[in-house]
N, CA and C atoms as an extended XYZ file, in Angstrom:
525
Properties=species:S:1:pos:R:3:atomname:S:1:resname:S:1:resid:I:1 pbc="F F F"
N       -63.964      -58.990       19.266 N   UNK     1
C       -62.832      -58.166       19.065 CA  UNK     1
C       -63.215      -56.738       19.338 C   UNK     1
N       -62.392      -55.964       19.847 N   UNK     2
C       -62.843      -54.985       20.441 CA  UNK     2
C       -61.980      -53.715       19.299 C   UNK     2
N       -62.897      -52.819       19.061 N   UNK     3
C       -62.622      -51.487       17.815 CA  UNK     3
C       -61.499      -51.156       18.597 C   UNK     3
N       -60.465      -50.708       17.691 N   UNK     4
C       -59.835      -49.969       17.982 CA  UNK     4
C       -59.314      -48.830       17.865 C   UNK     4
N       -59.648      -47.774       18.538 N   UNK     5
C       -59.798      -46.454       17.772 CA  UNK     5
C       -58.381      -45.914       17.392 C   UNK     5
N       -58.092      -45.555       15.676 N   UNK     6
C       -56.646      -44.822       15.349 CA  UNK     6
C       -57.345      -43.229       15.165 C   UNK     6
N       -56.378      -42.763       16.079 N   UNK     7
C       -56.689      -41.001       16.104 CA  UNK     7
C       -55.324      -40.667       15.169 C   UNK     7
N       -55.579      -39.925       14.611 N   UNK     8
C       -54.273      -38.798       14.081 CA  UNK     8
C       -53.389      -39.055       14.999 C   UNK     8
N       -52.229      -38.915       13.911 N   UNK     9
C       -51.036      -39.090       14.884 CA  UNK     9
C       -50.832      -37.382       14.981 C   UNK     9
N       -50.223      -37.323       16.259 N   UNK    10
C       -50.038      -35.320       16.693 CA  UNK    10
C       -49.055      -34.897       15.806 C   UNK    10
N       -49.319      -33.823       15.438 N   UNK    11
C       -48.228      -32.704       14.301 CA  UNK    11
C       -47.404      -32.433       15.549 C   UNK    11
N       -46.067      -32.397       15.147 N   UNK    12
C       -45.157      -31.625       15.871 CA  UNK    12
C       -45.063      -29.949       15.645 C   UNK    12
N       -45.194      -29.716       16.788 N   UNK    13
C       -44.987      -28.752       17.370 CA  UNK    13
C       -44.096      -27.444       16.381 C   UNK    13
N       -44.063      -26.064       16.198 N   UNK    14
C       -42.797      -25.429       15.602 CA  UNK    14
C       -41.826      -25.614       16.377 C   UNK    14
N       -41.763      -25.541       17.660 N   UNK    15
C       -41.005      -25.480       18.190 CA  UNK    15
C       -39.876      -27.046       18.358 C   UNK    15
N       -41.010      -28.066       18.100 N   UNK    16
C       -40.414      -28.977       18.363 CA  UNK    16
C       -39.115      -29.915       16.710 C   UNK    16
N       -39.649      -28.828       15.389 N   UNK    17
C       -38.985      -28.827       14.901 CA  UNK    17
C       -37.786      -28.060       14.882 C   UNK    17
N       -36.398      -28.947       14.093 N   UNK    18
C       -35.099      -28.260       14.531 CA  UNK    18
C       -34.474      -28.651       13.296 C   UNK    18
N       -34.115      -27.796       12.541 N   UNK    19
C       -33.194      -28.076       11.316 CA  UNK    19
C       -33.525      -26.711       10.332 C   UNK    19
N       -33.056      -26.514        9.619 N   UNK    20
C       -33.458      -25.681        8.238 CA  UNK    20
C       -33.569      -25.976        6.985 C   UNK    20
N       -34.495      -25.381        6.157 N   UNK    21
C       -34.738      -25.784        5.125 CA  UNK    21
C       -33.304      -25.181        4.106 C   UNK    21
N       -33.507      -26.109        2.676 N   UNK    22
C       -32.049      -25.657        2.324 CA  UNK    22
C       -32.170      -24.318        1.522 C   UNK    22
N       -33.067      -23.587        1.315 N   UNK    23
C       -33.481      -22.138        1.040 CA  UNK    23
C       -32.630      -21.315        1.795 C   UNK    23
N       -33.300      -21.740        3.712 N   UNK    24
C       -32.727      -21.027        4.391 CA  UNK    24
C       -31.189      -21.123        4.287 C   UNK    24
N       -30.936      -22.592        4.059 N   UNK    25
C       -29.070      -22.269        4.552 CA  UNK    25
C       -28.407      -21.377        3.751 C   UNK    25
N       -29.571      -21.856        1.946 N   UNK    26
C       -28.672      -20.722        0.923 CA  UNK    26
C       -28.264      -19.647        0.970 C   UNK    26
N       -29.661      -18.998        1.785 N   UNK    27
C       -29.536      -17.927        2.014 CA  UNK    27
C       -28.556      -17.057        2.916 C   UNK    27
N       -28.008      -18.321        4.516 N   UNK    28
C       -27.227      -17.567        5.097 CA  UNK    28
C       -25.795      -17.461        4.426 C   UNK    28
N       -25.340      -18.779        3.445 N   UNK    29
C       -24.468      -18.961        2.633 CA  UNK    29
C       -24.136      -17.452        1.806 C   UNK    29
N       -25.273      -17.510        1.792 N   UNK    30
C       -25.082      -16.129        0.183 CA  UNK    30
C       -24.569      -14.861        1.556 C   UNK    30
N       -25.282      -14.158        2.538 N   UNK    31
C       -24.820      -13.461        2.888 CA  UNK    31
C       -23.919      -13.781        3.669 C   UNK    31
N       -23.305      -14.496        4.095 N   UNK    32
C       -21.526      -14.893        4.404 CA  UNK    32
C       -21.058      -14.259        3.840 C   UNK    32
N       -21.031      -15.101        2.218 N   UNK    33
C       -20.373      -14.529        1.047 CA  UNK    33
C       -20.374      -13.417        0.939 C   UNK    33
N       -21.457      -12.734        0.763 N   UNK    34
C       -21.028      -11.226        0.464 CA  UNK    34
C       -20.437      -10.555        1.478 C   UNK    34
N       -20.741      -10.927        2.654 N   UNK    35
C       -19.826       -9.773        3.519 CA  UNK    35
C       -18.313      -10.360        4.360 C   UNK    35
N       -17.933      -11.518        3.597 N   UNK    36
C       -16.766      -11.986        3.228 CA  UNK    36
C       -15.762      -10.864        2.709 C   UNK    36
N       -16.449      -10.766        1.171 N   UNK    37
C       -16.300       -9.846        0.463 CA  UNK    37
C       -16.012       -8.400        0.540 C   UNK    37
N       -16.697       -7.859        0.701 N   UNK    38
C       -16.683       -6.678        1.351 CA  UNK    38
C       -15.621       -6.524        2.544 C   UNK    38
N       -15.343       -7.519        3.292 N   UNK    39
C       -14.159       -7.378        4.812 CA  UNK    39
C       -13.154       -7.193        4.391 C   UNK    39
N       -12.651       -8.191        3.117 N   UNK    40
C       -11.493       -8.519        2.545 CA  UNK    40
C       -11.076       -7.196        1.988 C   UNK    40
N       -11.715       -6.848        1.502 N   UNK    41
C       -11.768       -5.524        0.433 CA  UNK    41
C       -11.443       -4.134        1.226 C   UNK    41
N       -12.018       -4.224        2.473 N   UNK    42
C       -12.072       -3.372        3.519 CA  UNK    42
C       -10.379       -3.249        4.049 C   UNK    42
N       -10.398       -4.693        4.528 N   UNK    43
C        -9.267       -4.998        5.468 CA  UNK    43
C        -7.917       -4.478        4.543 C   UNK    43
N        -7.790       -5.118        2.923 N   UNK    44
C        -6.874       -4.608        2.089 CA  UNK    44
C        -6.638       -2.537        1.944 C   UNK    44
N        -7.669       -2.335        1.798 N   UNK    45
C        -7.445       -0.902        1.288 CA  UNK    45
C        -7.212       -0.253        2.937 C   UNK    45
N        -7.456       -0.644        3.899 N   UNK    46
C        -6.929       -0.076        5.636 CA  UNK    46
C        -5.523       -0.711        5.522 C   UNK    46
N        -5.112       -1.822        5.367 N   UNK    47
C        -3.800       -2.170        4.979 CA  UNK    47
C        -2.965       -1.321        4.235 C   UNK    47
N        -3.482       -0.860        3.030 N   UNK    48
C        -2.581        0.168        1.983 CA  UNK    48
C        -2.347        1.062        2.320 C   UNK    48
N        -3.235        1.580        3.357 N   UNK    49
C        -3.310        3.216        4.067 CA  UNK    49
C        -2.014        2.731        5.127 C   UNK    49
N        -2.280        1.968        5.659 N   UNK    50
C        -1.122        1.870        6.877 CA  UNK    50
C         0.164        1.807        7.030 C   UNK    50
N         0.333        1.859        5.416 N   UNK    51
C         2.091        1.211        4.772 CA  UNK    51
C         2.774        2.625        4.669 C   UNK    51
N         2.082        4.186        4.759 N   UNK    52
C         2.364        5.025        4.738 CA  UNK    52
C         3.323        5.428        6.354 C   UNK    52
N         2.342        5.282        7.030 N   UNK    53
C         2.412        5.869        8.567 CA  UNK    53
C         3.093        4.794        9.280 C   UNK    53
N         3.393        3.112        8.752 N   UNK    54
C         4.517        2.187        9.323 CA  UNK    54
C         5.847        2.519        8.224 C   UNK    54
N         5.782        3.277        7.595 N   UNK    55
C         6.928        3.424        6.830 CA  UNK    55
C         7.902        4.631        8.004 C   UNK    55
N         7.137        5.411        8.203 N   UNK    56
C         7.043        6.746        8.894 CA  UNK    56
C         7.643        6.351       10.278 C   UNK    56
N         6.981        5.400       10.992 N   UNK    57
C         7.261        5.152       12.096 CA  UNK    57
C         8.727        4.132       12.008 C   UNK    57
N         9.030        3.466       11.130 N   UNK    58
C        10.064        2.955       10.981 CA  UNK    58
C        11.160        3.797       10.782 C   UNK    58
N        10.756        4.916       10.113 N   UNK    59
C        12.329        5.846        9.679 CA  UNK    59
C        12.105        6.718       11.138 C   UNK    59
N        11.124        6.890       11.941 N   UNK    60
C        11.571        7.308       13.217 CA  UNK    60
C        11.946        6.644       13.748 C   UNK    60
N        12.345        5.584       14.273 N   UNK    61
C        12.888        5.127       15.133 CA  UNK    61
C        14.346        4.304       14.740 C   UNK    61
N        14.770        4.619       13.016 N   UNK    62
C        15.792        5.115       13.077 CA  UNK    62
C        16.949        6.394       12.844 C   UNK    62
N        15.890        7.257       12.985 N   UNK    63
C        16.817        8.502       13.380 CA  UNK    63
C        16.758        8.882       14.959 C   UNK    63
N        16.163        7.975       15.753 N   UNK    64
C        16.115        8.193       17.316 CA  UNK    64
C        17.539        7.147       17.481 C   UNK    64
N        17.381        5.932       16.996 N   UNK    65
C        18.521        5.276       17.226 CA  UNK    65
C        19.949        5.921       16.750 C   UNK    65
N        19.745        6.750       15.759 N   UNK    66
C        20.978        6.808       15.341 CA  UNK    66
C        21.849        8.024       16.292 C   UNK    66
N        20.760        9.056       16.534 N   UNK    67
C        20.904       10.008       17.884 CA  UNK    67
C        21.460        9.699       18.719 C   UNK    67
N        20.416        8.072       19.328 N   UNK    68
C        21.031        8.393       20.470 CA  UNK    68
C        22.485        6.846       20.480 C   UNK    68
N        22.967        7.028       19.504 N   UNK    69
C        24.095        5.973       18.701 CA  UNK    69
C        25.198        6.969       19.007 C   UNK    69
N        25.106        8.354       18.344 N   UNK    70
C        26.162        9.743       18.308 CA  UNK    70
C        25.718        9.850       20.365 C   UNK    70
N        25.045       10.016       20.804 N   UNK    71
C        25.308       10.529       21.576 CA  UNK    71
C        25.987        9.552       22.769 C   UNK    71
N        25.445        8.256       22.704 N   UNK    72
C        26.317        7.232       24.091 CA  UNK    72
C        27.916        7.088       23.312 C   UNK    72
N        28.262        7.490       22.066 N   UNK    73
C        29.411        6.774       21.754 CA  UNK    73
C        30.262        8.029       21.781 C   UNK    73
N        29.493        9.130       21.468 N   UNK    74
C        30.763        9.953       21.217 CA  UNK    74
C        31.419       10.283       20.089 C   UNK    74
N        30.477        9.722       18.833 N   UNK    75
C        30.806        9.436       17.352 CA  UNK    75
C        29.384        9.805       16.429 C   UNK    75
N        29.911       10.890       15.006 N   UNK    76
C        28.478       10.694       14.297 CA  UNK    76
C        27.959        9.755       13.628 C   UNK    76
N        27.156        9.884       13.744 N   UNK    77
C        26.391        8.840       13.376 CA  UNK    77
C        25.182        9.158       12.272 C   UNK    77
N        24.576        8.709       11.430 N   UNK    78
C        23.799        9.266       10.151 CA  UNK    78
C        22.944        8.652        9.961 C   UNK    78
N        21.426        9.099        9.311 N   UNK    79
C        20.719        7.793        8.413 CA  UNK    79
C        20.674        8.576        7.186 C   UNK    79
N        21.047        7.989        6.494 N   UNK    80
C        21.609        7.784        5.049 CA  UNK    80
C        20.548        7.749        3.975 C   UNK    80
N        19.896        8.434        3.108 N   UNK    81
C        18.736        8.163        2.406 CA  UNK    81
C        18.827        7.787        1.385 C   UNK    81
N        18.549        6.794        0.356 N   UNK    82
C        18.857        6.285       -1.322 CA  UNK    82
C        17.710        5.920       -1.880 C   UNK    82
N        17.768        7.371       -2.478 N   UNK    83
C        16.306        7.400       -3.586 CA  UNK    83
C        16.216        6.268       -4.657 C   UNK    83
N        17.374        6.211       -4.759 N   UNK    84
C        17.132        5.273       -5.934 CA  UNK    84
C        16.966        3.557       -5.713 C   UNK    84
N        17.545        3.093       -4.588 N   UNK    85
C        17.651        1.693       -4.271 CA  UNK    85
C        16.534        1.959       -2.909 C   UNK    85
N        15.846        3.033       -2.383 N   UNK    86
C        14.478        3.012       -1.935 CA  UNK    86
C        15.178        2.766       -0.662 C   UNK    86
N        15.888        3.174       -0.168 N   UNK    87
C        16.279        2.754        1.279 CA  UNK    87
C        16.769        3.840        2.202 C   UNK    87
N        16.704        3.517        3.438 N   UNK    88
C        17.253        4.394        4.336 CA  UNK    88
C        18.170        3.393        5.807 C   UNK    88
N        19.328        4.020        6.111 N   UNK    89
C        19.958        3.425        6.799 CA  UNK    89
C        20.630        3.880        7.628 C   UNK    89
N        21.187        3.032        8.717 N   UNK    90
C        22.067        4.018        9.832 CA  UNK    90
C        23.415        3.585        9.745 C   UNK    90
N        24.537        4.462        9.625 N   UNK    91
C        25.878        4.456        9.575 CA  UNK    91
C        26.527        5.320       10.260 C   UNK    91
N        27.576        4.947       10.884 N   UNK    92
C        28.408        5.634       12.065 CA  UNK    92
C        30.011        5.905       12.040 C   UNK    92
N        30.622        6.478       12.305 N   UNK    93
C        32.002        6.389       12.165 CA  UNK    93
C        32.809        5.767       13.693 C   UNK    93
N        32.466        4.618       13.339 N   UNK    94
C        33.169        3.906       14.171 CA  UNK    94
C        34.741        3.590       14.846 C   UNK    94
N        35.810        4.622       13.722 N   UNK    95
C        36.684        4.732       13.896 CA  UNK    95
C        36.607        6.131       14.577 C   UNK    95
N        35.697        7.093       14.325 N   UNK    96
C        36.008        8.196       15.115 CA  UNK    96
C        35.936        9.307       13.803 C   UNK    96
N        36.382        9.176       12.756 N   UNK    97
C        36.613        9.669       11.312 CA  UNK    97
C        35.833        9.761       10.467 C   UNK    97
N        35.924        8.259       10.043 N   UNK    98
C        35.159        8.255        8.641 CA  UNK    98
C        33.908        7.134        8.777 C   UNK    98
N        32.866        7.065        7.700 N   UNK    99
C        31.948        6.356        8.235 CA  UNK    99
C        32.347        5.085        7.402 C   UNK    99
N        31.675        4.248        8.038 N   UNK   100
C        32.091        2.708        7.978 CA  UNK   100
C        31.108        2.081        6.285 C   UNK   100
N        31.550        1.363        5.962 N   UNK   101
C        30.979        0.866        4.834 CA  UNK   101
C        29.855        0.156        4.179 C   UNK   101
N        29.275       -0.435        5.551 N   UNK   102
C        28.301       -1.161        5.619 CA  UNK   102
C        27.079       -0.443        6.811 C   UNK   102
N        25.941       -0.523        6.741 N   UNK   103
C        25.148       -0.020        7.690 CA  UNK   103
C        25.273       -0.468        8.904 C   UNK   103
N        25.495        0.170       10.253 N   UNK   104
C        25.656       -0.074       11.994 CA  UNK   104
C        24.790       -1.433       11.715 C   UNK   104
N        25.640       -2.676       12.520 N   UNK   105
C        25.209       -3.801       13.132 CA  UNK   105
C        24.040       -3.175       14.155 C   UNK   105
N        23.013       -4.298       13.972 N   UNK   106
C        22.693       -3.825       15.410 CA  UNK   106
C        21.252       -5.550       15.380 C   UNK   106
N        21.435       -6.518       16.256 N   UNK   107
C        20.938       -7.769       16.373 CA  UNK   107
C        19.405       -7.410       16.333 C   UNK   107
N        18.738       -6.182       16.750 N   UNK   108
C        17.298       -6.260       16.481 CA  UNK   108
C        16.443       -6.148       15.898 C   UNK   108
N        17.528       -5.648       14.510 N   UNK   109
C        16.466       -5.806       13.194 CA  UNK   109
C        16.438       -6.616       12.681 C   UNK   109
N        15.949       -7.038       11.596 N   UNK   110
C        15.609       -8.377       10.605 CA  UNK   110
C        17.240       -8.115        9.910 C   UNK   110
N        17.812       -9.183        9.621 N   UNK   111
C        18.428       -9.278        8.328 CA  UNK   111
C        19.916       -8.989        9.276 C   UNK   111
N        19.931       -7.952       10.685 N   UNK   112
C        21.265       -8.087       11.549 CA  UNK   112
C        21.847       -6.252       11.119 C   UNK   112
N        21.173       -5.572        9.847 N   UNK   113
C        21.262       -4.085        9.941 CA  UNK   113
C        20.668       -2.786        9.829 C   UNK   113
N        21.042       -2.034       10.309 N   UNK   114
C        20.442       -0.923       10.521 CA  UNK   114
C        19.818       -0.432        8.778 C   UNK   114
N        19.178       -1.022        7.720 N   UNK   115
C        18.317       -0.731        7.113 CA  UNK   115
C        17.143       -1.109        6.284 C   UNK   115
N        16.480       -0.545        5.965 N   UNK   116
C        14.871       -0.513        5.496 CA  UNK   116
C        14.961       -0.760        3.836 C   UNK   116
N        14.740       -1.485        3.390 N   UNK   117
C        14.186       -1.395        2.002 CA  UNK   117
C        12.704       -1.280        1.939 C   UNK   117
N        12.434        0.148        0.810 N   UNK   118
C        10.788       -0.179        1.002 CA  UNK   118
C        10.244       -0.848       -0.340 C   UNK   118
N        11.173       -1.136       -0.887 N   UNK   119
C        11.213       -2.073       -2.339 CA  UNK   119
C        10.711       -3.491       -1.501 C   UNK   119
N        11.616       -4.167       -0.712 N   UNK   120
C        11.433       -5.468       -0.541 CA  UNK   120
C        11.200       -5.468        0.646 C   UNK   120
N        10.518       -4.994        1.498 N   UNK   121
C         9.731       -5.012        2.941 CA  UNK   121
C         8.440       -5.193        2.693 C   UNK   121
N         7.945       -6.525        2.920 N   UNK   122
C         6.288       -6.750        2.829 CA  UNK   122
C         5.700       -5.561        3.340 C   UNK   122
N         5.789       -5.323        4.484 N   UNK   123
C         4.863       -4.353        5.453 CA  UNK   123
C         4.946       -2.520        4.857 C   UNK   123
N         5.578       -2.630        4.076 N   UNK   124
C         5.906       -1.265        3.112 CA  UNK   124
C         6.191       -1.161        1.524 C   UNK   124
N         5.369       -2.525        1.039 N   UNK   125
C         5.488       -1.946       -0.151 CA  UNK   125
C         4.540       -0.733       -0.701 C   UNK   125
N         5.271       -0.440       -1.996 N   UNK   126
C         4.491        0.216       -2.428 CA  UNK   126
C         4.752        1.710       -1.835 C   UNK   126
N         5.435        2.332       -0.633 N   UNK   127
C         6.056        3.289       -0.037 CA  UNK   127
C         6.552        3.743       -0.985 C   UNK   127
N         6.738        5.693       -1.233 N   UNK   128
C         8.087        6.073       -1.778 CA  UNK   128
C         8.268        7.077       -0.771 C   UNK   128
N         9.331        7.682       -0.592 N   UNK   129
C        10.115        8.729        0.036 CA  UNK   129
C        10.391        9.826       -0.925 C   UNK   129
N        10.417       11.190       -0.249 N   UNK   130
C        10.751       12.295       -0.404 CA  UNK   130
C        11.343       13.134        0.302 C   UNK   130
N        12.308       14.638       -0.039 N   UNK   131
C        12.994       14.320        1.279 CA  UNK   131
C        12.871       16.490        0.937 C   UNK   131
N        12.461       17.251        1.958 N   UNK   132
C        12.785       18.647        1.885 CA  UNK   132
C        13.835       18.768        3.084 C   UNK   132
N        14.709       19.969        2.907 N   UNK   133
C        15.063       20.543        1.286 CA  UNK   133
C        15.494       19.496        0.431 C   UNK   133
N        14.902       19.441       -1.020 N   UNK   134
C        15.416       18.738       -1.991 CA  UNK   134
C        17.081       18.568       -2.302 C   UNK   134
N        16.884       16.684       -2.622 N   UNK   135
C        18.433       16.820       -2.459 CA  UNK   135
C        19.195       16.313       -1.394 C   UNK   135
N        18.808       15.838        0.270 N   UNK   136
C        19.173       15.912        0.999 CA  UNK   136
C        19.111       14.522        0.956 C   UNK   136
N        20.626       13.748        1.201 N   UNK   137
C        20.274       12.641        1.091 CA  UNK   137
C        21.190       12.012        2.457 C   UNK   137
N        21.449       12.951        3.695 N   UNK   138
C        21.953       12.256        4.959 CA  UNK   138
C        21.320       13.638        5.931 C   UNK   138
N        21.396       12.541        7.248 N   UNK   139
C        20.818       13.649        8.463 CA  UNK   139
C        22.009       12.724        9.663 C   UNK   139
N        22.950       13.919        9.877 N   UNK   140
C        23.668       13.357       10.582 CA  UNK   140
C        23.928       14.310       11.992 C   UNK   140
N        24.093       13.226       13.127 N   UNK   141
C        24.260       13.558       14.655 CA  UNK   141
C        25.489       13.482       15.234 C   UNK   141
N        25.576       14.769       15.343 N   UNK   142
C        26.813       14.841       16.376 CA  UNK   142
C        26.952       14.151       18.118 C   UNK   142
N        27.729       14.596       18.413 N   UNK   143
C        28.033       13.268       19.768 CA  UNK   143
C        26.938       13.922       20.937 C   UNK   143
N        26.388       16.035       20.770 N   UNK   144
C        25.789       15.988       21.374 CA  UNK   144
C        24.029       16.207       21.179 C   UNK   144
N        23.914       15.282       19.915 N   UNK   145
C        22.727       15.271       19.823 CA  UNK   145
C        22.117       15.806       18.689 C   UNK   145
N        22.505       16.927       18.140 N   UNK   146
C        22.230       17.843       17.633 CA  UNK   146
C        22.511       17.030       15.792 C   UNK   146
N        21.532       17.547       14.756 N   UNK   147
C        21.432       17.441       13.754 CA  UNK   147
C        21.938       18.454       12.862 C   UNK   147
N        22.915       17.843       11.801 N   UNK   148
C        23.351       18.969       10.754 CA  UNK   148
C        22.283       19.641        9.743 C   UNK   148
N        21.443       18.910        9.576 N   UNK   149
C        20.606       19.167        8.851 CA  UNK   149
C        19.121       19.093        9.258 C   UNK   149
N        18.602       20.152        9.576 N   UNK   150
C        16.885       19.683        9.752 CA  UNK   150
C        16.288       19.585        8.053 C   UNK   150
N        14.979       18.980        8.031 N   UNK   151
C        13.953       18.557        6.538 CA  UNK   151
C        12.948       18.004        7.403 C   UNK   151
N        12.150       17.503        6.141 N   UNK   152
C        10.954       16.835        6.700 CA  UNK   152
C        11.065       15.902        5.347 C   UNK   152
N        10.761       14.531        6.104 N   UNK   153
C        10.875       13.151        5.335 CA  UNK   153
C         9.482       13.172        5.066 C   UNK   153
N         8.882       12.709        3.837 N   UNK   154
C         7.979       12.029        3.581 CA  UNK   154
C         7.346       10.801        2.894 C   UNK   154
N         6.334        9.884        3.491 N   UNK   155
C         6.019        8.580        3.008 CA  UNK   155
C         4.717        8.557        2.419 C   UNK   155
N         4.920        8.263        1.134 N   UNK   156
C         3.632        8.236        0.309 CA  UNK   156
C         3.091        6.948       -0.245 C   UNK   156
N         1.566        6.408       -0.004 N   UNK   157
C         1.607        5.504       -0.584 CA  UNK   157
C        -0.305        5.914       -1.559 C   UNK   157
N        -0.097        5.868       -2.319 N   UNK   158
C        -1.269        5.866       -3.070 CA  UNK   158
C        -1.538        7.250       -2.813 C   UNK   158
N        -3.102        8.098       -2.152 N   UNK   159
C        -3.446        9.290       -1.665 CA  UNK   159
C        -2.866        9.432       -0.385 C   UNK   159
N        -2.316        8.456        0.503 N   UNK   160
C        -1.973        8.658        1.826 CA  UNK   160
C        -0.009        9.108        1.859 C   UNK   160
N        -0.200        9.988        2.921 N   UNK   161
C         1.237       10.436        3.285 CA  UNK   161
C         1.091       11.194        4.929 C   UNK   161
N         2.562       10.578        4.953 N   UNK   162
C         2.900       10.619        6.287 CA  UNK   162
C         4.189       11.111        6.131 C   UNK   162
N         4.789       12.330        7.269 N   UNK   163
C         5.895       13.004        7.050 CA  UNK   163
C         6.447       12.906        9.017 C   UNK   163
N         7.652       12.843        8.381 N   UNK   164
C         8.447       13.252        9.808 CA  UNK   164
C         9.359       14.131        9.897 C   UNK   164
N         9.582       14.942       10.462 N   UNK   165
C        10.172       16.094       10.708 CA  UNK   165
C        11.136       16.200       11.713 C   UNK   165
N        12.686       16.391       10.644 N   UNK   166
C        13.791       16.377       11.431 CA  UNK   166
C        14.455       17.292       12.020 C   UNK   166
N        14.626       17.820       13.197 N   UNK   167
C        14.769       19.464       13.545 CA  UNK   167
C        16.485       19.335       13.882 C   UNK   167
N        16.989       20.377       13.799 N   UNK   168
C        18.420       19.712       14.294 CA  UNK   168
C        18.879       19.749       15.929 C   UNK   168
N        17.606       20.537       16.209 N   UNK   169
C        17.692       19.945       17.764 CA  UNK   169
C        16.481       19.021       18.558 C   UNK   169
N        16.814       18.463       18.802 N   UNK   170
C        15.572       17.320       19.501 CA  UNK   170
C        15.133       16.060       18.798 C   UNK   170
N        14.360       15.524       19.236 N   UNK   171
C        13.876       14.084       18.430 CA  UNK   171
C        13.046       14.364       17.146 C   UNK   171
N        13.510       13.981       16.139 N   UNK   172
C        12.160       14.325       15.076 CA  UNK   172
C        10.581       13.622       15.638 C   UNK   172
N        10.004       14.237       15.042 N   UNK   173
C         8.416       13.910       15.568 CA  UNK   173
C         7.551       13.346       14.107 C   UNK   173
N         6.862       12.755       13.903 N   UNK   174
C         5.537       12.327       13.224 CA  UNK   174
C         4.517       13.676       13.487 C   UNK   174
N         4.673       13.632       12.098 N   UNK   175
C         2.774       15.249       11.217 CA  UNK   175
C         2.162       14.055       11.057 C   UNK   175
């Protein structure tokens, strides 16, 4: 019978191992987690800041609509401010006279009218409004454009604020 020689069987290689130990996975686990954490936290408080300056940009673009509402029709037209029910809206005198009772139809906003609640608008809670000169609670356009009243609107949410400024001639602009 002939010897047969048993050599060591060969160690594999580092390279030729492939997996991780469960230390390691804990470990990438744990820092997931924390900077999970931290994003969320991040992403929320850049969110809160933004409810200021989309509040802002929403009440501009309806006092551009309502402008240029007075000016293709030939009729004034207003956005309407209510401190107390937190809203702002566009209304027109559709008869030529007097203004109509309900806020201007118009199919491209949510809900079918021309207004904003910042009470019950996800994307703006937490908003309040202010309005100089104190007191001023309509900004209304004549047929050629022109505003009875200039102020400057402002949107506050926490430390952040955002103001727009209504001149009685030209488009109000975003400070």
């Amino acid at each position: 019978m002939a010897a047969t020689s048993h050599s060591p069987r060969p160690r594999a290689s580092p390279a030729a191992r492939r997996g991780f130990t469960l230390l390691e996975m804990m470990i990438v686990v744990t820092l997931m987690a924390i900077t999970a954490v931290i994003s969320i936290d991040t992403i929320a408080t850049f969110e809160a800041n933004q409810r200021a300056d989309r509040a802002c940009r929403e009440a501009l673009g309806f006092f551009r609509f309502a402008r240029s509402l007075a000016m293709t029709t030939g009729k004034t037209a207003e956005v309407r401010l209510d401190f107390t029910a937190h809203t702002f809206a566009v209304y027109w005198q559709s008869n030529g006279t007097s203004y109509d009772a309900t806020p201007y139809a118009q199919s491209m906003v949510a809900g079918g009218l021309m207004i904003i609640n910042l009470g019950t608008e996800r994307e703006l809670a937490g908003a309040t409004m202010s309005v100089t000169p104190a007191g001023t609670t309509d900004f209304a356009y004549g047929p050629l454009g022109s505003c009875a009243t200039s102020g400057t609107l402002t949107f506050t949410i926490g430390s952040r604020s955002k103001s727009l400024i209504i001149p009685k001639v030209g488009d109000p602009q975003i400070q």
